[in-house]
C-alpha positions in Angstrom: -194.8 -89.5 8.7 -197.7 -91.9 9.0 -197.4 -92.9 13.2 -196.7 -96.8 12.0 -193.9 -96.0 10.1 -192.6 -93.5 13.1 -192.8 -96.3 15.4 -191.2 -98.7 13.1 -188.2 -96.4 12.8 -187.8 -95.8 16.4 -188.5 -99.5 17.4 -185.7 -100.5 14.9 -183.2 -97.6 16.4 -183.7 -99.6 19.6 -184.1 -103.0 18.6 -181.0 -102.7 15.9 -178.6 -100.6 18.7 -179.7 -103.1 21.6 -178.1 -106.0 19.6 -174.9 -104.1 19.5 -174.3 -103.8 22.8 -175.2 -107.5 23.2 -173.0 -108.2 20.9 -169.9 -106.5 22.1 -170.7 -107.5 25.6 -170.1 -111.1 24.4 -167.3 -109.6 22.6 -165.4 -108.4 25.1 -166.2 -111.3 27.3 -164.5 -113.6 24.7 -161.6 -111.4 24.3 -161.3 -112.0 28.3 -160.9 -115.5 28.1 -158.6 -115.4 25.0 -161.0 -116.0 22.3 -159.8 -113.1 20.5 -160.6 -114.2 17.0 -164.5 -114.7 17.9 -164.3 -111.6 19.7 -163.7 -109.6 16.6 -166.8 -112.0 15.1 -169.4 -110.6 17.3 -167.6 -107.3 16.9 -168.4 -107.6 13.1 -171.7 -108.7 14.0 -172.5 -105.6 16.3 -171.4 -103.5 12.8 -174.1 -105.2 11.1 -176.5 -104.5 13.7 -175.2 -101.1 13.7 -175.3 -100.6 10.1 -179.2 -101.7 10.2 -179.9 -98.9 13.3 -178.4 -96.6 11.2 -180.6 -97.0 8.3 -183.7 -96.5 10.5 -182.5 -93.7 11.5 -181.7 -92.4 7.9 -185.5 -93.0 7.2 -185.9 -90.7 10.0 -184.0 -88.4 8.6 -184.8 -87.9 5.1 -188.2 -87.3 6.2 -187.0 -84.7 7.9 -184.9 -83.3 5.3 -188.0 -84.2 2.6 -189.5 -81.2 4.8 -191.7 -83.9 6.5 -192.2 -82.8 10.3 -191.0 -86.1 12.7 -192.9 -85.4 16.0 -190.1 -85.7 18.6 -191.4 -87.8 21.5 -190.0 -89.1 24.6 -189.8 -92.9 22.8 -187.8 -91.0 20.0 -184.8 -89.3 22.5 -184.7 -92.8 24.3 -183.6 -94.5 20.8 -181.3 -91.7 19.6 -180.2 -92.2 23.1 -179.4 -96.4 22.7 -178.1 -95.4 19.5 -175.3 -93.1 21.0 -174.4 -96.0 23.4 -174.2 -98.2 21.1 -171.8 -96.7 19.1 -169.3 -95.9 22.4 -170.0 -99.8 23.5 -168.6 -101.1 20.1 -166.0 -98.3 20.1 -164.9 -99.1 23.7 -165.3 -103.2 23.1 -163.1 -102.8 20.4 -160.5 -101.0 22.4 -160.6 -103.6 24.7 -160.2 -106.5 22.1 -157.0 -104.9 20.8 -155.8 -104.7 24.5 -156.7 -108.1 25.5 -155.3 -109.2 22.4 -151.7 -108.0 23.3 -152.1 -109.0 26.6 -152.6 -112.2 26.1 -149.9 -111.9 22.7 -152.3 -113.5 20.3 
């Protein structure tokens, strides 16, 4: 894979997962003061944003699979890495929507 390409895959991976965290942060800060129906908004929005890390990391991976070596670097682990959190934040966030949500008996 030509290096600019490489780097605009992983950049996006970290770009792309970095907004959902931002986003379910604000999510679950929103569910905390009641806002529950905004919280699930940025909770959609952190999908998006997780939907658009996952397709740089498909371009990753059909490389890969095209039998087109992706040199593995330290920059690379670090946005598999955001990736991973990402997907716990929004899972955790929307945990905690759903319990804030019957606390509060919206």
């Amino acid at each position: 894979m030509e290096e600019t390409v490489l780097m605009e895959s992983i950049m996006g991976l970290i770009v792309h997962s970095g907004n959902t965290r931002s986003e379910c942060m604000e999510a679950i800060q929103l569910a905390k003061n009641g806002q529950i129906q905004e919280a699930k908004e940025k909770i959609q929005l952190a999908n998006d944003a997780l939907i658009e890390a996952h397709h740089s990391q498909t371009a990753l991976l059909s490389q890969e699979a095209r039998g087109e070596k992706v040199e593995v670097s330290m920059l690379l682990i670090h946005a598999q890495d955001h990736l991973m959190n990402a997907i716990t934040f929004r899972d955790l966030a929307t945990e905690m929507i759903e319990l804030y949500e019957r606390i509060k008996g919206q």
